[in-house]
N, C-alpha and C positions, 0 to 999 in steps of 0.2 A: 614624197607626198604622202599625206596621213589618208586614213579612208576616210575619214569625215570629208578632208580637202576631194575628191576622186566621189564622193555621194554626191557635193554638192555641184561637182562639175560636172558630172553627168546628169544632174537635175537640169542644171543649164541645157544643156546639149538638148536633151529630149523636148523640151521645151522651145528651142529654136527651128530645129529638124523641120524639113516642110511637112505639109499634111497636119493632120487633127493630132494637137496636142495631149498628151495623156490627161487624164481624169485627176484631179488634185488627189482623191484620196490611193490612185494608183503612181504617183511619179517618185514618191520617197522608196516604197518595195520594190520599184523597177530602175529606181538609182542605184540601191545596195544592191538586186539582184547581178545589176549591170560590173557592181566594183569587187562585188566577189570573183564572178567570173574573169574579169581581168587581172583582178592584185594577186588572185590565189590558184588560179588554173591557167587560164591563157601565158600569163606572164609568172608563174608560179618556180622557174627555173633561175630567175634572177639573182637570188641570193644564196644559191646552192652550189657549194664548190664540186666544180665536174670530178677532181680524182677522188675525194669520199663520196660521191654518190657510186663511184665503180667499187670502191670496198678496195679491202686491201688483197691484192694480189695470191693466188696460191701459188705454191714454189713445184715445179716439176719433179717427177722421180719416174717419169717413163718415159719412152722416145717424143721427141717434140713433132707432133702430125699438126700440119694444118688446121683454123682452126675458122670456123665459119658460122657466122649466124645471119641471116636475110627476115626479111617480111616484120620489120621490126615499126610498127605505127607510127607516127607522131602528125605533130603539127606546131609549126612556128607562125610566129608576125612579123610580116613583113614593116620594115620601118620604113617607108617610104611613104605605105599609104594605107596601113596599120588594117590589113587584109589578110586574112590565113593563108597558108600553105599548109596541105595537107598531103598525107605521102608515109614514106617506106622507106626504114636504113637497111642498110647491108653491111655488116663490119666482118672483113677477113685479115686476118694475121698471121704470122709462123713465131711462132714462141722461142722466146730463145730459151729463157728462167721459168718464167713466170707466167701465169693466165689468169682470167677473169672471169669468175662464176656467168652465166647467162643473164640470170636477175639483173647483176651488177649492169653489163652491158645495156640493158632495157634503161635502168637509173640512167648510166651516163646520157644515153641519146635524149633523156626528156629532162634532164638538167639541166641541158644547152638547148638544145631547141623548143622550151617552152617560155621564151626571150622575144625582145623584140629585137631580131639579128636574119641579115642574110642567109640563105642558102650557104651559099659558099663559104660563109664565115663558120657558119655551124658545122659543116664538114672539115674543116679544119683543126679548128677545135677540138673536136672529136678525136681527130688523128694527131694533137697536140696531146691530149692527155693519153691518150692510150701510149703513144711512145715515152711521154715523161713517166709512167705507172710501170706499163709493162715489159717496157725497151725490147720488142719483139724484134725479128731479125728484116721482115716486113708488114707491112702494111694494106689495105684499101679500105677506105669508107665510100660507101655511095649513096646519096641522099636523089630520090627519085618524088618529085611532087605534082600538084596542082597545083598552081600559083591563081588562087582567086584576083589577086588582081590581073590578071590576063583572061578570064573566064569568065568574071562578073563586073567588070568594066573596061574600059579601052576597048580592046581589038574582041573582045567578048569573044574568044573561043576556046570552051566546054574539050573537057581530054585532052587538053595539050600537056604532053610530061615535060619536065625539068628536070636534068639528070647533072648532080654535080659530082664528079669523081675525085678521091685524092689518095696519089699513092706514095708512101715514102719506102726507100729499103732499094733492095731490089728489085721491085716489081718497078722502080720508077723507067726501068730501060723498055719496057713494054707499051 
C-alpha cells in the first residue's frame, strides 16, 4: 500500500472514530503524521532482512565464553488487534566461530519486531537468524512484554508481563 493509499485511509479512520471529528484544516497533518508513524517506525522492520541488520559475523580467535546481552527495548504490533507490545529482549549464546557485535544485536531485535508479528513469532525468528548467521553451539532469546491489548482492553490489566522463551542447542534439555 502507497502512503498516499495509508493518508487517505487514515483520513477515513479519524473521521469515522467516535467523538468530535478532527478540524478539516487538521485531518490531512494528522493523517500523514499517523502514516509515518506507522510505514516508518511502528512497522518500519518490515522490509529489513533480520541477518544484515545483525551485520556480518566476527570470527573468534580467543576462548568461546558465553555471551549475553539483556534490557534490550523494543516494541511490536500485535496483528490481532493492531495494539503495542512493549518490553525487553534478552539474547544469550555460546559461540562456536563466530559472534555478533552488540549494535548488530540491537538491529536484529528491531528488525523483526518493529512488524506486525506475534510475540512468539518474533522470538523465533530472532533465534532463526542468529543460528542461521551465527551457528552458535546454543541459544536463548527471551522477549518479556506488555501486551496493551490485555492492559488497555479486554481483561484491562496494567503490569501483566508476557514472557516468551526459545532455546535451541543444548540449553534445550533445561
Amino acid at each position: 500500500m502507497s502512503k498516499e493509499s495509508l493518508i487517505a485511509a487514515f483520513s477515513a479512520l479519524l473521521n469515522e472514530l467516535p467523538g468530535q471529528p478532527p478540524k478539516e484544516e487538521d485531518l490531512l497533518p494528522w493523517a500523514k503524521r499517523l502514516t509515518e508513524a506507522w510505514s516508518d517506525e511502528l512497522l518500519g522492520g518490515e522490509n529489513i532482512d533480520p541477518a544484515q541488520a545483525l551485520g556480518s559475523p566476527m570470527e573468534l580467535t580467543t576462548r568461546r565464553q558465553a555471551i549475553s546481552m539483556s534490557g534490550i527495548r523494543f516494541s511490536l504490533v500485535c496483528p490481532h488487534h493492531l495494539t503495542l507490545a512493549i518490553g525487553e529482549a534478552s539474547v544469550s549464546y555460546q559461540p562456536r566461530h563466530h559472534v555478533a557485535g552488540p549494535s548488530g544485536l540491537v538491529r536484529l531485535i528491531d528488525a523483526i519486531t518493529r512488524r506486525r508479528i506475534l510475540q512468539e513469532e518474533a522470538a523465533e525468528l530472532i533465534a532463526d537468524t542468529l543460528e542461521q548467521v551465527l551457528q552458535p553451539q546454543h541459544l536463548e532469546i527471551t522477549l518479556s512484554t506488555e501486551q496493551t491489548c490485555v492492559s488497555c482492553r479486554g481483561v484491562r490489566r496494567q503490569g501483566t508481563e508476557f514472557v516468551t522463551t526459545v532455546r535451541r542447542g543444548l540449553s534445550d534439555a533445561t
